[in-house]
VOVO-98629 format. One record per residue (C-alpha): residue in three letters; y, x, z. Coordinates in steps of 0.02 Angstrom, whole numbers, plus 50000, padded with zeros to 5 digits. Example, Ala and Ser with C-alpha at 12.3 -4.5 7.8 and 13.67 -1.06 7.14 Angstrom:
! VOVO-98629
ALA497755061550390
SER499475068450357
This chain:
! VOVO-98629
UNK568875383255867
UNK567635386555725
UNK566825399655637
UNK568055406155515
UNK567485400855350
UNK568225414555263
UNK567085427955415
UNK565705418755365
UNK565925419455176
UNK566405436655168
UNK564815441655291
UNK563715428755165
UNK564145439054998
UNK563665456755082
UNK561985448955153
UNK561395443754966
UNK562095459454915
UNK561025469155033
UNK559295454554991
UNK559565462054807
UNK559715479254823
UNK558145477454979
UNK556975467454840
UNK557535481654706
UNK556855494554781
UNK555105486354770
UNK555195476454629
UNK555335491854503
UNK554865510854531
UNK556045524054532
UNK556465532154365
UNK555785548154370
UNK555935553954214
UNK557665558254187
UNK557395572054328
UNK557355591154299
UNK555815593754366
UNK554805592854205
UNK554555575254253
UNK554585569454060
UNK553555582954015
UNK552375578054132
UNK552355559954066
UNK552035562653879
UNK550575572053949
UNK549905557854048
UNK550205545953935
UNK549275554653794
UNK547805554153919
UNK548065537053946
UNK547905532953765
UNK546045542253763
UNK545535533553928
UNK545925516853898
UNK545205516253711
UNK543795502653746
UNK543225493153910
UNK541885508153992
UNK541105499854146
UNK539645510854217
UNK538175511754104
UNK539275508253928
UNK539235520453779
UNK541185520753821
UNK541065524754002
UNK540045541853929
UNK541405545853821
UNK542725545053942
UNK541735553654082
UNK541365569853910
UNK543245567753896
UNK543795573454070
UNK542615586354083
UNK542985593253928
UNK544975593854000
UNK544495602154149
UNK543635613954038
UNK544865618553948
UNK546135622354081
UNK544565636854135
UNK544115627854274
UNK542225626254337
UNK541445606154305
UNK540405600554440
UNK539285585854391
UNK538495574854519
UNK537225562354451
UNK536255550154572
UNK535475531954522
UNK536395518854571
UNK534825510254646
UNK534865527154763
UNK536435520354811
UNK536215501654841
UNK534435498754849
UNK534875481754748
UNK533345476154603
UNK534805474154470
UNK534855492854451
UNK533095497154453
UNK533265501754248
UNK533805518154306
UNK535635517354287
UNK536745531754360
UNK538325536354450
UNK539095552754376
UNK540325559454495
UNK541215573854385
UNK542065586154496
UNK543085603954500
UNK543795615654645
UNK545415626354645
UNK545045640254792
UNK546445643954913
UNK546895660454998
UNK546345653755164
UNK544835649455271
UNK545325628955294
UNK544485614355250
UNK544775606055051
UNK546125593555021
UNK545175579754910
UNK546265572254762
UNK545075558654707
UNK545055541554582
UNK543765531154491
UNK543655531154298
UNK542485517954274
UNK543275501754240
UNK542615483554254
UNK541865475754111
UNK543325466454005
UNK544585478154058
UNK545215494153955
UNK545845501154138
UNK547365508354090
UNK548185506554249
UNK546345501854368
UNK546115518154367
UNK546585527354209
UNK548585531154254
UNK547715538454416
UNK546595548954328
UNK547585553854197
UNK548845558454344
UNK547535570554426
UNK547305581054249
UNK549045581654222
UNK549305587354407
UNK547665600154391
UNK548535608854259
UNK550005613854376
UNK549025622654510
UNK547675634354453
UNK548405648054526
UNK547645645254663
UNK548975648254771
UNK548725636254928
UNK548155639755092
UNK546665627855066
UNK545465625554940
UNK545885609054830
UNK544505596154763
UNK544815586454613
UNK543375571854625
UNK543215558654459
UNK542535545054549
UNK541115532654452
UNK540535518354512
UNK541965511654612
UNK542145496054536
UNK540355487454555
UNK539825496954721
UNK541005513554773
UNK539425522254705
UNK540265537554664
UNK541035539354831
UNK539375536054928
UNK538695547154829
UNK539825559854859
UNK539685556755044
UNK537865557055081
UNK537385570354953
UNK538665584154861
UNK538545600354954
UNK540785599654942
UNK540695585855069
UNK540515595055238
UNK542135606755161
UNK543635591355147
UNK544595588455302
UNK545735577655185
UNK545555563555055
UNK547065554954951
UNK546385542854851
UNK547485533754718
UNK547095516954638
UNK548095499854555
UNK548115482154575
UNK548965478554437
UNK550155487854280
UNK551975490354383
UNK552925491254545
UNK553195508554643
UNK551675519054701
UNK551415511554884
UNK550605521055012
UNK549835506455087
UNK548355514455194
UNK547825528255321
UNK546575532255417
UNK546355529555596
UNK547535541055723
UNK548755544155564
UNK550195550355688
UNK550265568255598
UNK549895558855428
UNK551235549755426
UNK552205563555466
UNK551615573355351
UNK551935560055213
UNK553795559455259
UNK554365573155266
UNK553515576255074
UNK553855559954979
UNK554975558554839
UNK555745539354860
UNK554285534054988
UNK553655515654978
UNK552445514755149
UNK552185501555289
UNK550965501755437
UNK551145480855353
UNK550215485655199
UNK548805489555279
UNK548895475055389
UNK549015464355229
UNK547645474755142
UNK546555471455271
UNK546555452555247
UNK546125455455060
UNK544315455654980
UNK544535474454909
UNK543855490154965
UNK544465505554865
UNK543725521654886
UNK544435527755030
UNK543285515255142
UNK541755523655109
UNK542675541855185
UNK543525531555330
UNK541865528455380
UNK541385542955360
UNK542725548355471
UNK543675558755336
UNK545595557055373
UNK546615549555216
UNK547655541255138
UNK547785528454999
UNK549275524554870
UNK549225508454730
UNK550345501154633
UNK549955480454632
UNK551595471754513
UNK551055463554371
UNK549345457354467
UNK549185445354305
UNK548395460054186
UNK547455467254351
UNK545425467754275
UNK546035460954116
UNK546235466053908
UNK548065467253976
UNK547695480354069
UNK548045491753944
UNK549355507053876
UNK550545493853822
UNK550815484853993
UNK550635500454096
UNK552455503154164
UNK552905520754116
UNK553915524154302
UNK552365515654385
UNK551495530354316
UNK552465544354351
UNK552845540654528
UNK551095538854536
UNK551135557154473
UNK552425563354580
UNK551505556654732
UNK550135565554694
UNK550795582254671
UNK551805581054821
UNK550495575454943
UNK549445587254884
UNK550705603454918
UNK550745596955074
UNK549245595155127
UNK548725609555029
UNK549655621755158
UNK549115611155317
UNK547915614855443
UNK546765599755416
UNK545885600455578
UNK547415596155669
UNK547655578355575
UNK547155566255678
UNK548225558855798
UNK548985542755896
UNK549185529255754
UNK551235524155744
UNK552285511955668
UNK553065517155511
UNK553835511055338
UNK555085515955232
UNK557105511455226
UNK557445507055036
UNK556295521354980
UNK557535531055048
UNK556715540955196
UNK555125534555335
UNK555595529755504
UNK553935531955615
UNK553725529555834
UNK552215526955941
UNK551565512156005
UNK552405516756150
UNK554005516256099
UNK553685498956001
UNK553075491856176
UNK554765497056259
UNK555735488456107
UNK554765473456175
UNK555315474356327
UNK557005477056290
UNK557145461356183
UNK556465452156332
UNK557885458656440
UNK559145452456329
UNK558605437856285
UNK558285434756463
UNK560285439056500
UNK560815427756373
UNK559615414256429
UNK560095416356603
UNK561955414556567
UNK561935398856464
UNK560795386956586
UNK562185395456708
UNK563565389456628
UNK563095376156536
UNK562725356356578
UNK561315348256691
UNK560295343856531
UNK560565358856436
UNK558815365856482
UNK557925347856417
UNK558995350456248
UNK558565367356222
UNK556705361656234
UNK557005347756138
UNK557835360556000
UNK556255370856013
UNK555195355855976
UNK555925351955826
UNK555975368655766
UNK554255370855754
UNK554215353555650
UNK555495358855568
UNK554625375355490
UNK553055365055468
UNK553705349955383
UNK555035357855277
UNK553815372855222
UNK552345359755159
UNK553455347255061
UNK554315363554997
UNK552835371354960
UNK552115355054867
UNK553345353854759
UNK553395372354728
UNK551545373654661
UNK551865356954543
UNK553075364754457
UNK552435381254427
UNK551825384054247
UNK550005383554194
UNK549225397954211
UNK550575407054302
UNK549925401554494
UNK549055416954510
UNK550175427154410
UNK552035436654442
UNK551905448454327
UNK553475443254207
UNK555155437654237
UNK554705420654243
UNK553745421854383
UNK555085432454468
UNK556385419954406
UNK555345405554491
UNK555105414054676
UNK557095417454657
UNK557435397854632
UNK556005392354766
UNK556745406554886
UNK558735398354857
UNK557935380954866
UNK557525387255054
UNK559285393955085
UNK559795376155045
UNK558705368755144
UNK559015375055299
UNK560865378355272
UNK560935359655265
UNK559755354955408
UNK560585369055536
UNK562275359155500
UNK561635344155510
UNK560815348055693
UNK562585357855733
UNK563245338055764
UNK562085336555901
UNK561625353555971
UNK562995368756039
UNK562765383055934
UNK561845391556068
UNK560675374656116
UNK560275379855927
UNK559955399055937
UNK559145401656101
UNK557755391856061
UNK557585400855891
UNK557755419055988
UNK556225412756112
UNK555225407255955
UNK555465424155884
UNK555085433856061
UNK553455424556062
UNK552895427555902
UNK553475445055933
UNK552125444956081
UNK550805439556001
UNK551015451655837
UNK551225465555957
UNK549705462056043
UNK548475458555888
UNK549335469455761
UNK550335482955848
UNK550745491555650
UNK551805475155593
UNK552665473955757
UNK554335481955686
UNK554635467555570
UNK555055457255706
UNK555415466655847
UNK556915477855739
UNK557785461955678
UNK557685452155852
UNK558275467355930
UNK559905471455815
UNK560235451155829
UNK560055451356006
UNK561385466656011
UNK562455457955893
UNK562585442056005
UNK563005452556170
UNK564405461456061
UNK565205444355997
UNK565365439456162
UNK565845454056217
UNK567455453556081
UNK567635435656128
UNK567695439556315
UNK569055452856276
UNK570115445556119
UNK569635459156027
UNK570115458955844
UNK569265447855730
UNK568805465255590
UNK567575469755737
UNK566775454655746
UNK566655453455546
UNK565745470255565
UNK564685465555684
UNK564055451055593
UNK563725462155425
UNK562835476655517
UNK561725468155628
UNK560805455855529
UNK560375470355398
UNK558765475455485
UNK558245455655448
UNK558905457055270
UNK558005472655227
UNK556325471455302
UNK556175451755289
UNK556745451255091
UNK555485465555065
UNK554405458655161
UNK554055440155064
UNK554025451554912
UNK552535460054964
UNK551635443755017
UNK552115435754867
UNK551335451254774
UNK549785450354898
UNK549435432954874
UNK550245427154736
UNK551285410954701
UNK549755401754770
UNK550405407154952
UNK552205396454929
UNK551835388955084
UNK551715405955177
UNK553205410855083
UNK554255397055117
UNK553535396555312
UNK554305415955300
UNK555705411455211
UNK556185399555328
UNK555845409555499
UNK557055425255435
UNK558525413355393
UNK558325405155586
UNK558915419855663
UNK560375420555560
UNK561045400855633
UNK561985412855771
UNK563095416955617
UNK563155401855546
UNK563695391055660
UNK565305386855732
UNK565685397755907
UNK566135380156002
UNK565515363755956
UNK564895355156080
UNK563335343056034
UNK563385324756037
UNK562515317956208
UNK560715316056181
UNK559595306756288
């Protein structure tokens, strides 16, 4: 008997369904401004700083870069707060022979008091920009964010004193925060620093690093965020990236923190296009409302009781964080291996003398499979990608183009998993692809215990769903239960995965179409279970 085609159809149109809605949420940031929060107020108010920040290109040392660094201090003036300038040469700093002219760092800083004895909360960003670039976005929407949020809160009425730091010199050295570190007398006060920063003019404002042991961090961040984007991936992803930001120079100097971006439209990142026109207006405010809310937070924390076990963590569709241990993500290993050693167990049981040798064989050419399909996919991919657009995904082109390449994959393997289902039993097909994913599982667990949920939550809930078809099969149970089961449990590969080749794609650009298709390819494998007829038996192979 086969797969219903009409099961399969109706489970097919929910799953893209589900890959839209996943991508969505971080493809475009929420729309903040509709709120009643003041949230529109609040970004006419950042946008008019915008417009006086991003005026010219101001890299350190440029008449423009003075101006800017007057006009902050002259807005923290005005809201009757104290400014605390911090001035050290850059050769100071670096000890390199190109600054030797005596060019300078200016850090310009102010400090709300709290009611309490704590340590400071540190709400910091650069305001330099790089030469070429007006910095609208790299770093003025962060900047422009702090004033906006500094005008909110000099009441004063936190538990802990609050730090506003305008960063210089991030760009060509972190200057500003070296500086900071190894000389302002503030320094030995902040038990926290949130540092915010852009890779580009769009997308939702990612918290995409912590500090080490950020158990109660995390925490923290949860149960504050307004529409969260997070991973413990980010960071993994970060890490594999030439930037520093900031927040390096106070993780080493062992100053828990955290870090938020946003990186869409990478093509105007340390451009002219980086500018008020491009910035994306909700990019901004959730920036803003990020800000504000980590900052209450942490505002009326005890900051000495911070650091922690790291976890696993990341957000369901910006909707709320789901964080566990290490620990706990260890155990999920081990109960994937359990069931996939039941199910393993039961087929060579049951099935034909050469069904181990074809389930090797089907392992074998799996792994050609990804390899072979991904690089002529891949090839082809990067020929037909515009001029100029390789390194770019910042319009809908681009977006249009990863869309086609992604369905081009669907194809693909839709085609080569039926042709294989004339030679292979649906499970001669899926048990090798659940053992592929197990050992990959093992070795991400082991290197990079913070990514381990993308695999080990989707392997998991596919594992379950294969014990419960059998389970209805075993029993005759009604045919709705099994169409449930074959909606619910692939969603935690639809969600994370989807979101997932987004954020590499945004990481790496269009350049990395091999990784994506590799990726692309992998997630759809563990979907054959559902895809295939229940009982075909393969063709004899020798």
């Amino acid at each position: 008997m086969k797969q219903p085609i009409s099961r399969i159809f109706i489970a097919a149109t929910v799953w893209v369904f589900v890959i839209g809605f996943a991508v969505s949420r971080v493809v475009f940031a929420p729309d903040l401004a509709a709120d009643e929060t003041g949230s529109g107020a609040a970004l006419d108010e950042m946008l008019a700083h915008v417009a006086q920040l991003a005026k010219e290109t101001h890299p350190v040392g440029s008449a423009a870069h003075d101006v800017v660094g007057e006009y902050i201090a002259g807005q923290i003036a005005e809201l009757g707060l104290p400014v605390n300038i911090q001035e050290v040469p850059v050769a100071q700093l670096t000890g390199e022979p190109r600054w030797a002219e005596g060019e300078a760092v200016t850090n310009i800083l102010t400090r709300v008091p709290g009611n309490g004895e704590g340590r400071a909360v540190m709400i910091t960003a650069h305001y330099d920009s790089v030469p070429g670039s007006l910095g609208a976005a790299d770093d003025g929407a962060s900047v422009a964010a702090m004033l906006t949020v500094l005008g909110n809160i000099t009441d004063g009425t936190f538990r802990n004193d609050v730090i506003f730091m305008f960063s210089d010199g991030e760009e060509p050295c972190l200057c500003g925060a070296r500086a900071f570190v190894t000389g302002h007398a503030w320094a030995e006060d902040v038990g926290m620093v949130i540092n915010f920063e852009a890779r580009g003019t769009a997308g939702p404002s990612l918290m995409f690093e912590t500090s080490a042991g950020n158990g109660v961090l995390v925490r923290q961040f949860a149960s504050a965020a307004v529409h969260p984007v997070t991973s413990s991936l980010y960071y993994e992803i970060y890490k594999i990236l030439p930037n520093n930001t900031d927040l390096t120079v106070y993780k080493v100097a062992e100053i828990p923190g955290m870090n938020f971006a946003f990186v869409d439209g990478f093509g105007n990142y340390h451009t002219q296009n980086d500018n008020l026109a491009n910035l994306d207006r909700n990019s901004l405010l959730h920036h803003y409302t990020n800000m504000e809310t980590m900052l209450r937070q942490f505002a009326d924390t005890d900051l000495d009781t911070l650091v922690a076990d790291d976890v696993v963590f990341f957000d369901v569709l910006s909707l709320f964080v789901v964080s566990y241990s290490y620990a706990l993500a260890g155990l999920g290993l081990v109960v994937c291996a359990a069931l996939f050693a039941l199910l393993l167990v039961a087929e060579i049981k049951h099935g034909r003398r050469d069904k181990s040798m074809k389930m090797f064989a089907m392992f074998v050419i799996l792994l050609t499979f990804y390899a072979a399909t991904a690089w002529v996919l891949a090839y082809f991919n990067t020929l037909n990608i515009p001029a100029g657009q390789i390194g770019d995904f910042s319009d809908s082109s681009g977006k249009l183009h990863l869309l086609l390449f992604a369905m081009i994959n669907a194809v693909v393997f839709v085609l080569a998993l039926h042709y294989a289902g004339r030679f292979f039993a649906r499970f001669e097909i899926v048990v090798p692809i659940l053992a592929l994913w197990l050992i990959v599982l093992i070795g991400i667990f082991i290197r990079m215990p913070g990514a381990s949920y993308i695999l080990m939550l989707p392997l998991l809930f596919m594992l379950l769903g294969i014990h419960f078809e059998k389970y209805c099969a075993d029993r005759h149970l009604s045919s709705g239960l099994r169409l449930a089961g074959s909606i619910v449990f692939p969603l935690p590969l639809l969600i994370i995965w989807s979101q997932l080749v987004y954020a590499i794609l945004l990481a790496l650009t269009l350049q990395a179409s091999l990784v994506i298709s590799v990726l692309t390819l992998f997630a759809l494998s563990l979907l054959a279970f559902y895809l295939l007829p229940e009982k075909r038996k393969g063709k004899h192979v020798i």
